[in-house]
C-alpha positions as CSV (number, residue, x, y, z in Angstrom):
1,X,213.5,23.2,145.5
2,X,213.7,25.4,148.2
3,X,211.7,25.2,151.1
4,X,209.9,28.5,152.6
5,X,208.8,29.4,156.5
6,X,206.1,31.3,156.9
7,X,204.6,32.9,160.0
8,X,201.3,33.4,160.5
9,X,200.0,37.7,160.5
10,X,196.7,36.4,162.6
11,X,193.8,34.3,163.3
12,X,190.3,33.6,162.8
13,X,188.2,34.2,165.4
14,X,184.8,33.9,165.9
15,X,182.6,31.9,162.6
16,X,182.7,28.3,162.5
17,X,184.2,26.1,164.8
18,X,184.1,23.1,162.7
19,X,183.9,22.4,159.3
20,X,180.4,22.6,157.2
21,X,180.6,22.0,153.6
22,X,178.2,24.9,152.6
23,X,176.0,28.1,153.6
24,X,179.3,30.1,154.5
25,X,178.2,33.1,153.2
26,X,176.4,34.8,157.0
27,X,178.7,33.3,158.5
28,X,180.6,36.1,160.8
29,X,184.2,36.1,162.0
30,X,187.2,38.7,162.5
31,X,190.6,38.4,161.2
32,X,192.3,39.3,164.4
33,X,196.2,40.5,163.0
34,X,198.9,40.0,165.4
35,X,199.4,42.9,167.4
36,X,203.0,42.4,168.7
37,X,204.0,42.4,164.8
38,X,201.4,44.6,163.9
39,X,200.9,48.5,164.5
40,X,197.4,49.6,164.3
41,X,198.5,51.5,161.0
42,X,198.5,48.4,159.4
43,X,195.0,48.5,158.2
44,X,195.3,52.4,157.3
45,X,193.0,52.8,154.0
46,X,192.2,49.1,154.3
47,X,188.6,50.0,155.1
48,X,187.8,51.8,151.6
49,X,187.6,47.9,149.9
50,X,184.2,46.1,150.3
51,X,185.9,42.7,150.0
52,X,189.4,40.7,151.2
53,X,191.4,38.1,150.0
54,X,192.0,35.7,152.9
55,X,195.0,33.7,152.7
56,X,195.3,30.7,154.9
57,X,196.4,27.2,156.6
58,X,194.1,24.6,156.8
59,X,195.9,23.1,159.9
60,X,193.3,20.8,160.9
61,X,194.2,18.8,158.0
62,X,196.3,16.0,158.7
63,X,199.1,15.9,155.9
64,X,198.9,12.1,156.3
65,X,195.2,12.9,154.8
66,X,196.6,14.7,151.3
67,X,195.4,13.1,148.8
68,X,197.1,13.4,145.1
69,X,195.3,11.0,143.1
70,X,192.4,12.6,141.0
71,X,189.0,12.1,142.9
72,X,185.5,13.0,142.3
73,X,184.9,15.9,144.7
74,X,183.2,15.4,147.6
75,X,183.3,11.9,146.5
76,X,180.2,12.0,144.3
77,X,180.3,9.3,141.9
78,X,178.1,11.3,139.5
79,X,180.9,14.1,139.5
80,X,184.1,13.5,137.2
81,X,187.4,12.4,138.8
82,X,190.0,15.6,139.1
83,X,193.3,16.2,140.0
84,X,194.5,18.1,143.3
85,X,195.0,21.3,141.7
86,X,191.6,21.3,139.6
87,X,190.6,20.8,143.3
88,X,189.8,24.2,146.1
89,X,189.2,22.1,149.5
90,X,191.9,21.3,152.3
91,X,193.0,18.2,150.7
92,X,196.1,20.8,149.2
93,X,199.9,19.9,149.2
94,X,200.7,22.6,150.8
95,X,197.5,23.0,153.0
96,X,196.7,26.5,151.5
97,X,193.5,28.2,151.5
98,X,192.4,31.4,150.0
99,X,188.8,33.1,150.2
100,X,187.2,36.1,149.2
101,X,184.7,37.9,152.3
102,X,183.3,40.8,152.5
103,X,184.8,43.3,154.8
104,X,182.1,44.7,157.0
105,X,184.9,47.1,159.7
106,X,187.9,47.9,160.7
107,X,188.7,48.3,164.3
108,X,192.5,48.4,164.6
109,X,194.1,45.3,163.9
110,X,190.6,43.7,164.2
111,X,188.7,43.1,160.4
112,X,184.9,42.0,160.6
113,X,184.3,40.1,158.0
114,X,181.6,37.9,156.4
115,X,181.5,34.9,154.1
116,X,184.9,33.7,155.1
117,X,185.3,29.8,154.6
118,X,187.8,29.4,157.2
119,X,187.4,28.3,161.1
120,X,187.9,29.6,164.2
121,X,191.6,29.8,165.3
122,X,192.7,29.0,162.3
123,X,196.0,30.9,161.0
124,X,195.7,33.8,158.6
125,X,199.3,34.0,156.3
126,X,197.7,36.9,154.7
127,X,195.4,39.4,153.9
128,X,194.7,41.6,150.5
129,X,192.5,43.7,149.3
130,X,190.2,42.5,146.5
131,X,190.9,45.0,143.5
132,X,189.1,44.8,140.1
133,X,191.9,45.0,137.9
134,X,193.2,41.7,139.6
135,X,189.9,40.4,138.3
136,X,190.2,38.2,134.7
137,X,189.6,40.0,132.0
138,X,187.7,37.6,130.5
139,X,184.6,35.7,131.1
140,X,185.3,32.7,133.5
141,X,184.6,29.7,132.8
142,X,184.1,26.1,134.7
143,X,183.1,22.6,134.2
144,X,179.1,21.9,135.2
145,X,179.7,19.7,138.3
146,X,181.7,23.1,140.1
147,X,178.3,25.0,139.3
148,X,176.8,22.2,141.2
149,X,179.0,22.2,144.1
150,X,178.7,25.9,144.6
151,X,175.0,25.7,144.3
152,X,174.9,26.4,148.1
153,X,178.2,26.8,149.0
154,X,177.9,30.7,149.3
């Protein structure tokens, strides 16, 4: 397979400096694009969606530390053991995060946002807007023990 590059379009800044499993969603930060890529017209319309999709490294995780085997998340005993892919934390091959925030401004290449599970400093590969018609379709579903790790994540 081949292998791809990419290149970071920002950084957090602001939010958490280091990581807290839950209560993300007051938490504050900006997406701060990289302005000698960048022109300030970069974020033209952006500012008519309520809500981003945050694409990101988690670069303080030590690829050493991926682990592949199915686990229990979190490592509670009482939840079933999954695989990495039926799996959202940093543990990821590839180290990839995405989250959905609200978008509260625009200010040039700056986006205040809030709810963003990412920490300070940490590089931004990408940023979308949240559309509904990217939405399923269909009802989602998930197994019980996610509804009980998101109890308080958000």
């Amino acid at each position: 397979m081949r292998e791809f590059h990419l290149r970071p379009v920002g950084r957090v800044s602001g939010g958490r400096d280091e990581w807290v499993e839950d209560d993300w969603a007051a938490v504050e930060a900006v997406v701060r694009l990289d302005a000698d890529r960048f022109p300030p017209e970069a974020t033209l319309g952006l500012d008519g969606f309520s809500h981003l999709e945050v694409v990101f490294l988690f670069d303080r995780v030590d690829e050493t530390a991926i682990r592949l085997e199915p686990r229990p998340a979190r490592g509670n005993p009482e939840w079933p053991p999954v695989g990495v892919f039926a799996h959202r934390g940093p543990f990821r091959p590839n180290r990839i995060g995405v989250s959905r925030c609200r978008l509260r401004a625009v200010d040039g290449l700056d986006l205040h946002v809030t709810g963003l599970d990412a920490l300070d400093g940490t590089p931004v590969l990408d940023v979308k807007p949240c559309v509904r018609e990217f939405e399923p379709r269909e009802p989602v579903s998930q197994p019980q023990w996610t509804d009980d790790l998101m109890r308080g994540y958000f």
